[in-house]
C-alpha positions as CSV (number, residue, x, y, z in Angstrom):
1,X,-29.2,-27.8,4.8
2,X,-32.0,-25.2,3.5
3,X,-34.7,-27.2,2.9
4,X,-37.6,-24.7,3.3
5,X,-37.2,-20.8,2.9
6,X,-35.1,-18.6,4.8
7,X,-36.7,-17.1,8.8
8,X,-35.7,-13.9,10.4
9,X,-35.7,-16.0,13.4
10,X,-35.7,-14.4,17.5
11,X,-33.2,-16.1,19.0
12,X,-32.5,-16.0,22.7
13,X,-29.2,-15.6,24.1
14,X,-28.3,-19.2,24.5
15,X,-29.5,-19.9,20.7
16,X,-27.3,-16.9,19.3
17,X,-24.7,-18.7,21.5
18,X,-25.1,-21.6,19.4
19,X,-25.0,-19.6,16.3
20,X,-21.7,-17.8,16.8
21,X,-19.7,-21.4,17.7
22,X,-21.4,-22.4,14.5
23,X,-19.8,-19.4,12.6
24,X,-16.5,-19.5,14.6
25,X,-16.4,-23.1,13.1
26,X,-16.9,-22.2,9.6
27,X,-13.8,-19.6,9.5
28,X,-11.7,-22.5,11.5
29,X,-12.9,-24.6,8.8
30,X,-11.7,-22.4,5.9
31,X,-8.5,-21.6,7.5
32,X,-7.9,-25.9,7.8
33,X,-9.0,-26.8,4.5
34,X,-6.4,-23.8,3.4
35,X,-3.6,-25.5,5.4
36,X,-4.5,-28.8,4.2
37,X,-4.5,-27.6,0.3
38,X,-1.1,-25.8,1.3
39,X,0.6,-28.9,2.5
40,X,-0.8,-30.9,-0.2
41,X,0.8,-28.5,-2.7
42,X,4.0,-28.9,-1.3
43,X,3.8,-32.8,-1.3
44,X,2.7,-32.7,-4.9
45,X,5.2,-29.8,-6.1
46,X,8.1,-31.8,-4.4
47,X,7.4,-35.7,-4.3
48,X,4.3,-36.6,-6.6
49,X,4.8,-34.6,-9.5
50,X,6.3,-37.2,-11.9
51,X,5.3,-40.4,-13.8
52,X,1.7,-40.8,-14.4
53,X,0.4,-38.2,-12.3
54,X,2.7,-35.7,-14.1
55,X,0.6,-36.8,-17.2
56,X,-2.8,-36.3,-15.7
57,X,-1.7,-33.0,-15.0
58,X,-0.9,-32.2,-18.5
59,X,-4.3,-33.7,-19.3
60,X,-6.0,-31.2,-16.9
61,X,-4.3,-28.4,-18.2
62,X,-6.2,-29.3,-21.5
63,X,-8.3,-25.9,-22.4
64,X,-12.4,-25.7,-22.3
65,X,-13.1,-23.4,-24.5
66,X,-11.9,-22.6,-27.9
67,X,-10.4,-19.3,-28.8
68,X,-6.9,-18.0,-29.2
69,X,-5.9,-15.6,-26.7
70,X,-5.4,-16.8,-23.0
71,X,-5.1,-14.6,-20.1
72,X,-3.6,-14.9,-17.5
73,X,-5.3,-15.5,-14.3
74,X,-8.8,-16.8,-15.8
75,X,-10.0,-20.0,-15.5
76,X,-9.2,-21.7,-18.6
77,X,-8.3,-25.3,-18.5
78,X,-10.1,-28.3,-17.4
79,X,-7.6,-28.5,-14.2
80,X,-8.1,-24.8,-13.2
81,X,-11.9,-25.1,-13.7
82,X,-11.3,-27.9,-11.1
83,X,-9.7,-26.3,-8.2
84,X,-11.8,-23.0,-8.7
85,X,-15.0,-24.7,-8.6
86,X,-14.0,-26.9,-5.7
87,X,-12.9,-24.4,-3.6
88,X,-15.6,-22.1,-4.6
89,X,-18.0,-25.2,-3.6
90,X,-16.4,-25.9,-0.6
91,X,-16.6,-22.2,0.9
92,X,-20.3,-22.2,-0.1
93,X,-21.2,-25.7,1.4
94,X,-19.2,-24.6,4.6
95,X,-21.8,-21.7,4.4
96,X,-25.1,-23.3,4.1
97,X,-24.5,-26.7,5.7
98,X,-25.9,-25.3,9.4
99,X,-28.1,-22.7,8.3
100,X,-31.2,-24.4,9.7
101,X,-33.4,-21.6,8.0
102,X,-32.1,-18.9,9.7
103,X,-31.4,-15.8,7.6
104,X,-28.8,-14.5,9.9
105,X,-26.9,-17.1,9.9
106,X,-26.4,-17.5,6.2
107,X,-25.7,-13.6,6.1
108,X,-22.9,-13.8,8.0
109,X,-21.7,-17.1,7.2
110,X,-20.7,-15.7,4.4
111,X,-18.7,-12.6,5.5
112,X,-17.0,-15.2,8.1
113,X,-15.8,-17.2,5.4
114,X,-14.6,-14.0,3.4
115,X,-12.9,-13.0,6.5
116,X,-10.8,-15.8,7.5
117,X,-9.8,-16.2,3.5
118,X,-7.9,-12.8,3.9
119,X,-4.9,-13.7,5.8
120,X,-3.9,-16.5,3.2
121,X,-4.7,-14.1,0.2
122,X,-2.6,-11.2,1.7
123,X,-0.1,-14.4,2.1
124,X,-0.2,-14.9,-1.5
125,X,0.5,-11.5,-2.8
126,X,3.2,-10.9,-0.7
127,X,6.3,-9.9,-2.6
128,X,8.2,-11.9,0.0
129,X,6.0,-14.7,0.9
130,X,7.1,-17.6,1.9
131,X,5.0,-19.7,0.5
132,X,6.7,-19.1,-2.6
133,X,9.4,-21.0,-1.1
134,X,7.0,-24.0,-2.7
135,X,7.5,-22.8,-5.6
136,X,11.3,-21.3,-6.2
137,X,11.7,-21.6,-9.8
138,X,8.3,-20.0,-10.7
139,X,7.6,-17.4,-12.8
140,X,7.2,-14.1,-11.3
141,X,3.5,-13.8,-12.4
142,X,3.5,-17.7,-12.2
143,X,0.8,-19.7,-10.1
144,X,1.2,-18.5,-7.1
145,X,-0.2,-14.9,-8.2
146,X,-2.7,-16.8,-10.2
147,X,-4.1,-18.1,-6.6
148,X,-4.0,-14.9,-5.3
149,X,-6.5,-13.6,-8.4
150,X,-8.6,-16.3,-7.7
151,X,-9.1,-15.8,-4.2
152,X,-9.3,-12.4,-4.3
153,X,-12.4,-12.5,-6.7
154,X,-14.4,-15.2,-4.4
155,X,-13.7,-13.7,-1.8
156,X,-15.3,-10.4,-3.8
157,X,-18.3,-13.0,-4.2
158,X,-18.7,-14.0,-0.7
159,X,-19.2,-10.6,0.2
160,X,-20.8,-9.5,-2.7
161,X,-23.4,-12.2,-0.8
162,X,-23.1,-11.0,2.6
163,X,-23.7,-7.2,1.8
164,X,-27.0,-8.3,-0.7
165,X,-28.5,-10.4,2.0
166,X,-27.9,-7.6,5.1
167,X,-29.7,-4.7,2.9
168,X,-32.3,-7.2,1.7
169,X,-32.8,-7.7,5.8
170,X,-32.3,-3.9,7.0
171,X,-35.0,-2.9,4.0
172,X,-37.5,-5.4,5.0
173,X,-37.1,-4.8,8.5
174,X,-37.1,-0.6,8.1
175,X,-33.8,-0.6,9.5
176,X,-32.5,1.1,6.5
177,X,-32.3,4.2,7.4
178,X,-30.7,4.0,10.9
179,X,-28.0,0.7,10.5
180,X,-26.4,2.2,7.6
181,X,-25.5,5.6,9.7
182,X,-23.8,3.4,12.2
183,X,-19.9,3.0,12.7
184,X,-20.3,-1.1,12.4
185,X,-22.2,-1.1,9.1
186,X,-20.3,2.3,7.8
187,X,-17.0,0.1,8.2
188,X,-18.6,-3.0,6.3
189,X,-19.8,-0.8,3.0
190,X,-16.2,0.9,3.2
191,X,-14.8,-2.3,3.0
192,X,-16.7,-3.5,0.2
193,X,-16.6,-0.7,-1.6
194,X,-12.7,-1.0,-1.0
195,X,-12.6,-4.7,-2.2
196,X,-15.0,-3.6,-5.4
197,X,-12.2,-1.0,-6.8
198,X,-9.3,-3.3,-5.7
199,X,-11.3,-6.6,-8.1
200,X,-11.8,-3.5,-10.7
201,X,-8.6,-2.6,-11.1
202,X,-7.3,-6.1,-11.4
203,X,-8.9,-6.9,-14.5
204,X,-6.5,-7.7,-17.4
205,X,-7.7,-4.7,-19.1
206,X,-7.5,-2.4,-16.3
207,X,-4.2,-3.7,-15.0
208,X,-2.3,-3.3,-18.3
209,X,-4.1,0.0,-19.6
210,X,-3.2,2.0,-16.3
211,X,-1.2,-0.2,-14.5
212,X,0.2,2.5,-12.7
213,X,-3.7,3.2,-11.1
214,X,-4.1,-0.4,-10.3
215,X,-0.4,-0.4,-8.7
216,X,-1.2,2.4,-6.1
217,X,-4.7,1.7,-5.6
218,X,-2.9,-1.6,-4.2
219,X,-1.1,-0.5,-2.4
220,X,-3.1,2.3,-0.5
221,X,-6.3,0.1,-0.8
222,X,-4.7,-3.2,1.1
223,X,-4.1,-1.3,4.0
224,X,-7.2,0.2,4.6
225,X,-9.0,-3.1,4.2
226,X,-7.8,-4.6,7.4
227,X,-8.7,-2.1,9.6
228,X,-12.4,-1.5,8.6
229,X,-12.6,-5.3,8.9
230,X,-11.6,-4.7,12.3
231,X,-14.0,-2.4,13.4
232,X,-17.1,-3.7,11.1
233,X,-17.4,-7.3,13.5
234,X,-15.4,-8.5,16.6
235,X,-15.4,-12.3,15.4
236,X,-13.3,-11.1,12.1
237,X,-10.3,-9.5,14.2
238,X,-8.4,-12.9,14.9
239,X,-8.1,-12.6,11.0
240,X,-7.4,-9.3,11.0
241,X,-4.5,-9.0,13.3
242,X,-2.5,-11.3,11.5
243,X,-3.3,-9.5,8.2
244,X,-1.9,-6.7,9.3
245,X,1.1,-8.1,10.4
246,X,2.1,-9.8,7.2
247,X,1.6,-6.2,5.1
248,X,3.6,-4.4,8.0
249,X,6.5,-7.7,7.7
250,X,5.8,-7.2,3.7
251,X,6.6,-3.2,3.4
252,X,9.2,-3.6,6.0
253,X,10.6,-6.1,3.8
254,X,10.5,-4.2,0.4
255,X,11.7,-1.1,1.9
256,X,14.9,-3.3,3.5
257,X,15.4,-4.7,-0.3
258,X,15.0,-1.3,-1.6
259,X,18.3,0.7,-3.3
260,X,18.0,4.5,-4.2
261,X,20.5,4.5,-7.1
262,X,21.1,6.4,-10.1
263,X,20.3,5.1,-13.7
264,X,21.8,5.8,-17.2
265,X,19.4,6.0,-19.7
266,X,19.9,5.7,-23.7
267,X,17.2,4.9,-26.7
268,X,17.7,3.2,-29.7
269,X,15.8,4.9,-32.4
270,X,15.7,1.7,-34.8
271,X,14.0,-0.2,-32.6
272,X,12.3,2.0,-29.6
273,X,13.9,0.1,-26.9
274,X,15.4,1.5,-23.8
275,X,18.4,0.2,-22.5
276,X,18.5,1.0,-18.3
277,X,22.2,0.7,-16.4
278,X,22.0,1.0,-12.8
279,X,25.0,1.1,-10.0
280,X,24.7,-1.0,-7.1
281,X,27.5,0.4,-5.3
282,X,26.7,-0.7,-1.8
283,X,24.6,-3.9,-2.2
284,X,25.1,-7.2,-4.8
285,X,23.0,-6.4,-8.0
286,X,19.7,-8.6,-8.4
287,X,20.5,-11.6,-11.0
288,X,20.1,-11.6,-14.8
289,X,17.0,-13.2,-15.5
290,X,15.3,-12.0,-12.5
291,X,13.1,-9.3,-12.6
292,X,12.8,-5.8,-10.4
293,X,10.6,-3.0,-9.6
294,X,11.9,0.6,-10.6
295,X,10.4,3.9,-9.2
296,X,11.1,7.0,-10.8
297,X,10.5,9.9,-8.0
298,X,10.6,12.5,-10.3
299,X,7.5,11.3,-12.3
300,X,5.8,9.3,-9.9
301,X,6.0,9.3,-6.0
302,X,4.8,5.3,-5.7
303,X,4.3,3.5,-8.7
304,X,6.6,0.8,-9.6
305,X,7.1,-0.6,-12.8
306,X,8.5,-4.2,-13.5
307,X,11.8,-4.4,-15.8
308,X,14.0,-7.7,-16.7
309,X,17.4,-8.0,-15.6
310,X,19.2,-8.8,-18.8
311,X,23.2,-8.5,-17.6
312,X,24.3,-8.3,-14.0
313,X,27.9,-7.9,-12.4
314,X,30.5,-5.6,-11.3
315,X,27.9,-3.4,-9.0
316,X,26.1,-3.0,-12.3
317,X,23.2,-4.3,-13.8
318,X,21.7,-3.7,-17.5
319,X,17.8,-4.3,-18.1
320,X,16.0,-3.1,-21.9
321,X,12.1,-2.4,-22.4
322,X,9.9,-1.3,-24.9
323,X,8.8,2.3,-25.3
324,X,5.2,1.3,-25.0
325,X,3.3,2.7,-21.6
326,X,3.7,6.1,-20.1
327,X,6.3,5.2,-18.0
328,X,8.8,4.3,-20.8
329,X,8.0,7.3,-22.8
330,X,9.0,9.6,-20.1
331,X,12.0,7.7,-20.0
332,X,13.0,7.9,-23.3
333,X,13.7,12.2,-22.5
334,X,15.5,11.7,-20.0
335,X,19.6,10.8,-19.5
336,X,20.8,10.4,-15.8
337,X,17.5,10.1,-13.1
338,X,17.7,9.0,-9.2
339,X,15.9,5.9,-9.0
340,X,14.6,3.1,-6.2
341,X,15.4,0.0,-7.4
342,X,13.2,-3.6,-5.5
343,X,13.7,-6.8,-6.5
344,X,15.0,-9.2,-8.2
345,X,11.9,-11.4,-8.3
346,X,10.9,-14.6,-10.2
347,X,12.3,-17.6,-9.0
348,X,16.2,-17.2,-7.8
349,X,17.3,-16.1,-12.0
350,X,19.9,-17.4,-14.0
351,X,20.7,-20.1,-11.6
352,X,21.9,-24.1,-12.1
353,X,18.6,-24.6,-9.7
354,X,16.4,-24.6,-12.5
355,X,18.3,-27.0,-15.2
356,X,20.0,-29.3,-12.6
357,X,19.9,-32.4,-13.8
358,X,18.7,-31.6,-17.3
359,X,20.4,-33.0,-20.3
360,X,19.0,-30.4,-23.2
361,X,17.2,-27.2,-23.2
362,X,14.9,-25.4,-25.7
363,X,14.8,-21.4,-25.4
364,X,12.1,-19.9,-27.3
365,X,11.8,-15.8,-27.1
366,X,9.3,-13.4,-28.8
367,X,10.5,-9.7,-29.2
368,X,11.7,-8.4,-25.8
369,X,11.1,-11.3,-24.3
370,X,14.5,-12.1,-25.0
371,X,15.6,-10.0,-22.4
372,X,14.3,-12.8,-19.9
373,X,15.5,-16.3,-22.6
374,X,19.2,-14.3,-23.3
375,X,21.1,-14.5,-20.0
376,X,19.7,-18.1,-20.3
377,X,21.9,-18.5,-23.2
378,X,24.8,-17.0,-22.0
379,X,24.6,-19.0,-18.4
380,X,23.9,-22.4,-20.5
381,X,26.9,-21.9,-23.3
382,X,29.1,-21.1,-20.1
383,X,28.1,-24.5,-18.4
384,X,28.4,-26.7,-21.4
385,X,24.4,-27.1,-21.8
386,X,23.4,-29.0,-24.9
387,X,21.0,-25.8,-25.5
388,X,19.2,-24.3,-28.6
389,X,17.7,-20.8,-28.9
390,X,14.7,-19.3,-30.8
391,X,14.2,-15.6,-30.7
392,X,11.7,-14.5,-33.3
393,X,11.4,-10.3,-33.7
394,X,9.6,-7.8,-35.4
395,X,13.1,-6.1,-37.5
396,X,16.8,-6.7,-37.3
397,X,16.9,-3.7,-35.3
398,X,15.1,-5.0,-32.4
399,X,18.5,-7.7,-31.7
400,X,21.0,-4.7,-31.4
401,X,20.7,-4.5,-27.7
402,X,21.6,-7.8,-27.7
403,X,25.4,-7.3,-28.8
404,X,27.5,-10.6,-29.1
405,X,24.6,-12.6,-27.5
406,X,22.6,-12.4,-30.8
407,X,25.5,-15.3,-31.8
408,X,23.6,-17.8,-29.7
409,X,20.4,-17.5,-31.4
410,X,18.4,-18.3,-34.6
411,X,16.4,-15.1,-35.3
412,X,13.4,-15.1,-37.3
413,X,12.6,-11.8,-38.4
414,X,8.4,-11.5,-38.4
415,X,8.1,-8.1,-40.1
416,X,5.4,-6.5,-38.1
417,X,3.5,-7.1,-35.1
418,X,0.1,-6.0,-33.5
419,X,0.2,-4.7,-30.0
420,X,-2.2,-7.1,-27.8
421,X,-1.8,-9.5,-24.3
422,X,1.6,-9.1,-24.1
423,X,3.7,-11.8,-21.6
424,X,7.2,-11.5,-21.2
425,X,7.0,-9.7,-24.9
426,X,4.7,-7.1,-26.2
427,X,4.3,-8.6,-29.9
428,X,1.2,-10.2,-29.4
429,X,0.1,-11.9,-33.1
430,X,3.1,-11.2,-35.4
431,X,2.6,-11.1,-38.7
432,X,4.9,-12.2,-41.6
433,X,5.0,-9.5,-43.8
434,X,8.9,-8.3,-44.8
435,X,11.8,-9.2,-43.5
436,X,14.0,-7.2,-45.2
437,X,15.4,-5.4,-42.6
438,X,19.4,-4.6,-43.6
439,X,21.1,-7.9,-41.9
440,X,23.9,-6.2,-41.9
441,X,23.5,-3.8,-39.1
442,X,24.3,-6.5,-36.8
443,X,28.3,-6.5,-35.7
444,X,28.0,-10.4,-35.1
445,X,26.0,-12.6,-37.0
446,X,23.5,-15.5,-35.1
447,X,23.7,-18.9,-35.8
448,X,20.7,-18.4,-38.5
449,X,18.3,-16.3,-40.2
450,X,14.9,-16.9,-40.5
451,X,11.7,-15.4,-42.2
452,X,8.4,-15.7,-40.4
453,X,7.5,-17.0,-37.4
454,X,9.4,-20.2,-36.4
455,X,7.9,-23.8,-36.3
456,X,8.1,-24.2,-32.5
457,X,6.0,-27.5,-32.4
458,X,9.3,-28.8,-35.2
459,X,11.3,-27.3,-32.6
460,X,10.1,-29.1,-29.4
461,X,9.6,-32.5,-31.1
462,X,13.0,-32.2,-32.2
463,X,14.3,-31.4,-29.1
464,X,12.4,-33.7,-27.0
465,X,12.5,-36.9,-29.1
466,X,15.5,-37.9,-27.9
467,X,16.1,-39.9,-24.9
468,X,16.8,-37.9,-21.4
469,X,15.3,-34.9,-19.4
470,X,14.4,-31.9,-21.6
471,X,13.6,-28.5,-20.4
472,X,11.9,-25.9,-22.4
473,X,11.5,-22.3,-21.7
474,X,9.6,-19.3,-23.3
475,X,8.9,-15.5,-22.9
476,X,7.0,-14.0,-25.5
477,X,3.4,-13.5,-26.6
478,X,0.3,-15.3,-24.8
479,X,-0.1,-17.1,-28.3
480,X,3.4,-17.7,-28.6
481,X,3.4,-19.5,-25.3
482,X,0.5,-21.1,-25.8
483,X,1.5,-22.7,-28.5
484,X,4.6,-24.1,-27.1
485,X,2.9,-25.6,-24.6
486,X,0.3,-27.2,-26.8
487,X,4.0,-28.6,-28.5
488,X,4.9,-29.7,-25.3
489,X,1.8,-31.6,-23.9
490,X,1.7,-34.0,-26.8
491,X,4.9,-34.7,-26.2
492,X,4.4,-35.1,-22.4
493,X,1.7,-37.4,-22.7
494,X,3.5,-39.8,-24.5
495,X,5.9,-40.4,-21.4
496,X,8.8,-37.9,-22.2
497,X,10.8,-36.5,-19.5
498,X,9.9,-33.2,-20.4
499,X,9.3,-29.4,-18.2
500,X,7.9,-26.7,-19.5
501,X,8.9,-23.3,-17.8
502,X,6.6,-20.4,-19.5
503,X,7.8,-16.9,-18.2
504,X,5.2,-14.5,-17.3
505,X,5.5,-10.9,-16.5
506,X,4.7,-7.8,-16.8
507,X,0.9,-7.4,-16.6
């Protein structure tokens, strides 16, 4: 450990000998204590999440600070703070333990540990990783993206480190001037100027405001990574190669899974939603309740843009959006347009996977996040699933996409909303303030009318105070979601038998 300060020490050959094992050993080291966590996951996931250490978990996920509005993929609850910190602590001790005060070797201790983090964070974002296999009934933005955030921005730090501590040595050794114009150290500030616009564009604020600029800069950006990796240092290319390989099996894999179809486009003025049929003449349609990617060629070469599969069968399948980014509004002028089609995502979608086993279920939707709860209904009516449904919208107008399925619900009509951090639904803080939409305009009536905002924590206790297993799913606002888990983690404290499956997507 560092006990005195840092020596640009003159090692001889057999002493930088010693230091490279050293450094092999830390990136061996994060790549076992990443197998190790990945194992542990899938013990936990599968065998040891029940019983008391099911409650501890709802205990962790208890949040630190106050405030309304969580976002997704920041650290925000006592567990998360947890395994961020501990793995953040980890990579750092791995980096300092063998320094013995030489500057070097903390420099690139810390670019070896960002190194061999890449593979399993390449891994994570994969839209066909296995290691959501771990994981099959998760969300599609659900905690296996959330690692991939978190990775991704400490392994921003690590580097971050590394490139601070090399200038600090090129500038106090006058080497400024010549190492930067070399290929090596040309290829490292590449890559970190590469890995600084991919952590940019990643930020919640970035991400939704021009998602379709974070989108390609992923995509472009991940592939040039690697290879300046490769050519910066020689001891990061055993991370490297395999790097590549999982984004060549990845785009292999999306392009296999891709369809170019046609899609029939129509708007409904009273409410601003799009409603999307696509023809799968040649392959089976994705499943309602899972989620795809749609590109447009005609207004954008690359960018794909996530829509909900609401109804699928007969070679066709049916998905609805809001008219709220630029992709959408484009949309709205036109009719007929050639489209590629990826997905379905999220889990394996309206599947008995999910609620095997369970006795009741609890649906709770916000806007058009009852595009996600809806074939839910349907598939749980058709299967004899003691279920109940809350979809709370803006206006009556906003259920006539929903045809017959509106039935199955008990709509609470908010009367406004305020565009904010929108999950499955882009009504982030409704607001009660008229719900006299005409009621009328509906062909089929739902099972109740409601004003305001419904009492989901009335809703969950009434739903899970009765003997037997109890699933409950939303997809709607962050605070919606929020609060239904809050509902639920009383409830799951006490010993209930009771899941909570919250539905994230689209940012």
């Amino acid at each position: 450990m560092m006990l005195r300060p840092l020596l640009y020490k003159d090692l001889n050959e057999s002493q930088k000998e010693l230091r490279r094992k050293s450094l092999d050993f830390i990136g061996y080291s994060v790549l076992f204590s990443q197998l190790t966590a990945l194992v542990y996951v899938c013990i936990y996931a599968n065998f040891l999440r029940r019983g008391a250490v099911r409650r501890l978990e709802w205990r962790l996920r208890h949040r630190i600070l106050g405030g309304k509005t969580p976002i997704r993929g920041k650290v925000q609850s006592v567990g998360a703070a947890v395994v961020y910190w501990s793995w953040a602590g980890l990579m750092v001790w791995l980096c300092v333990k063998d320094v013995d005060h030489d500057y070097l070797h903390l420099t690139k201790a810390f670019g070896m540990a960002a190194a061999a983090s890449l593979p399993l964070n390449v891994l994570l974002g994969m839209k066909y990783s296995p290691l959501k296999l771990v994981f099959p009934n998760c969300s599609y933005e659900g905690p296996v993206n959330v690692v991939h955030q978190w990775l991704g921005n400490q392994m921003y730090l690590l580097l971050t480190v590394h490139a601070c501590l090399y200038l600090k040595f090129f500038w106090d050794t006058s080497r400024m001037k010549t190492r930067l114009l070399e290929t090596d150290v040309l290829c490292g500030v590449c890559a970190f100027g590469i890995m600084t616009m991919l952590v940019t564009s990643s930020h919640p604020l970035v991400r939704k405001s021009f998602y379709s600029v974070f989108y390609n800069l992923h995509i472009i950006l991940s592939v040039l990574l690697p290879p300046l990796l490769y050519f910066h240092v020689s001891h990061s290319r055993p991370y490297m190669i395999p790097t590549v390989g999982m984004l060549i099996v990845d785009r292999v894999l999306r392009v296999m899974f891709t369809v170019s179809t046609t899609a029939t486009i129509s708007l409904d003025p009273q409410s601003s939603i799009l409603d999307i049929s696509v023809s799968f003449p040649h392959k089976p349609p994705p499943s309602a309740g899972s989620h795809v990617l749609l590109n447009v060629p005609s207004l954008s070469l690359w960018t794909k843009n996530p829509f909900t599969v609401v109804e699928s069968g007969n070679g066709h399948v049916r998905m609805v959006a809001r008219v709220r980014g630029n992709l959408t509004k484009k949309l709205t002028k036109l009719t007929k347009v050639p489209i590629n089609i990826e997905g379905g995502y999220g889990g394996h979608g309206v599947s008995k996977e999910l609620v095997g086993g369970v006795d009741r279920v609890l649906l709770i939707a916000g806007g058009i996040g009852g595009a996600f709860t809806l074939p839910w209904a349907r598939y749980l009516k058709a299967n004899g699933v003691d279920a109940r449904f809350l979809w709370a919208v803006p206006k009556v107008g906003d259920l006539l996409w929903a045809g017959d399925g509106v039935a199955l619900a008990e709509v609470y009509i908010t009367g406004g909303h305020r565009n904010g951090e929108g999950g499955c639904g882009d009504e982030e803080g409704m607001e009660l303030l008229d719900a006299g939409s005409p009621r009328d305009a509906l062909s089929i009536p739902p099972l109740r009318f409601g004003s305001g905002r419904p009492d989901v924590r009335r809703a969950v206790r009434e739903v899970v105070g009765r003997e037997g297993r109890v699933l409950v799913m939303v997809c709607g606002p962050d605070l919606m979601a929020e609060d239904v888990k809050n509902a639920v983690r009383s409830h799951a404290l006490t010993g209930r038998n009771v899941t909570l499956h919250m539905e994230a997507f689209g940012h």
